[in-house]
C-alpha positions in Angstrom: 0.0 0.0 0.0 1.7 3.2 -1.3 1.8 6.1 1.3 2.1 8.5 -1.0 4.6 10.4 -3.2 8.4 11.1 -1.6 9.8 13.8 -1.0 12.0 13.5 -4.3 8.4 12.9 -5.9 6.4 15.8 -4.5 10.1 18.1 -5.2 9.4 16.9 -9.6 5.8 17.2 -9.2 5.9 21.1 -8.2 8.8 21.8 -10.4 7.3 20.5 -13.2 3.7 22.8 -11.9 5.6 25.5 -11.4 7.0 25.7 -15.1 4.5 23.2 -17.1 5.4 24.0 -20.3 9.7 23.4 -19.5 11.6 20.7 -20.0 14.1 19.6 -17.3 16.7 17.1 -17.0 17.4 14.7 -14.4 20.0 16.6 -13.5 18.2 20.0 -13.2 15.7 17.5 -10.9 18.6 16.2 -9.1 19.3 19.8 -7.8 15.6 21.2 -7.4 15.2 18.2 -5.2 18.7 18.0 -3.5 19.1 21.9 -2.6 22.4 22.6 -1.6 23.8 19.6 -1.9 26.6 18.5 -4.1 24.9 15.9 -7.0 26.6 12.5 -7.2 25.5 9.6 -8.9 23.3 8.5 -5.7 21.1 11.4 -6.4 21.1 11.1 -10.1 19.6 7.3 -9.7 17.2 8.4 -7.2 15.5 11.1 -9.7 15.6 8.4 -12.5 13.5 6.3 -10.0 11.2 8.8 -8.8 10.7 10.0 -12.7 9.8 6.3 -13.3 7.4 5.7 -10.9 5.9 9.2 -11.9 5.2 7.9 -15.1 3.9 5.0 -14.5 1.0 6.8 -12.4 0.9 9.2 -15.5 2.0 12.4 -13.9 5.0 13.4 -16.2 6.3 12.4 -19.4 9.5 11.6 -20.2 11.9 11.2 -23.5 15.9 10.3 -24.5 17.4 13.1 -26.5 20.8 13.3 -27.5 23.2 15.0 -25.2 23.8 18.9 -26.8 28.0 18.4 -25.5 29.6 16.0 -28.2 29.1 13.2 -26.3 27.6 10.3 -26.8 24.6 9.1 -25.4 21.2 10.5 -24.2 19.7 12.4 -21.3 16.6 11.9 -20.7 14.1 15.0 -20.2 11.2 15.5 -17.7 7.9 17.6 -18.7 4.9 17.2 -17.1 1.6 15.3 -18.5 -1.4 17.6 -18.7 -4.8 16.2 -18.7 -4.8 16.7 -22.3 -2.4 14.2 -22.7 -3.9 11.6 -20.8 -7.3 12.3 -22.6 -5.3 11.7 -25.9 -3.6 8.5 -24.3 -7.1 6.7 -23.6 -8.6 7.9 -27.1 -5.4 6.1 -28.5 -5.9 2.8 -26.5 -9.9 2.9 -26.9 -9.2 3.5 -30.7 -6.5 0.2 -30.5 -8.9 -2.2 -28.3 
């Protein structure tokens, strides 16, 4: 039985109110919801959990893009899911079934 969003939950949540239409990354998360602290990998992995379990209850979306530095790889970003969205989700998997 859930108790409820964490605090690194309810810190995404209100960031991603707060600014609906941004885009963060889970490093921009990490520090919203680690204030003062200096990020390390054990906050990074926390975030990605969080954002994971958000999405599953439908809260935020979420999407790779490619890192903007050289590198390789991708970053994921963190927007939040209006109810627009989710009304356009269930039309899709109505429309499907």
């Amino acid at each position: 039985m859930s108790k409820g969003p964490g605090r690194i939950m309810r810190a995404i949540i209100e960031a991603t109110e707060v600014e609906p239409k941004r885009r963060f990354t889970i490093a921009e998360l990490a520090a919203l919801a680690y204030p003062g602290a200096e990020i390390a990998h054990k906050h990074m992995v926390q975030v990605r959990a969080a954002v994971a379990a958000l999405r599953r209850y439908r809260r935020v979306k979420a999407w790779p893009v490619p890192k903007d530095n050289g590198r390789q790889g991708w970053r994921l970003c963190v927007m939040v899911k209006t109810q627009a969205d989710r009304a356009r989700e269930d039309a899709l998997k109505q429309k499907a079934a």
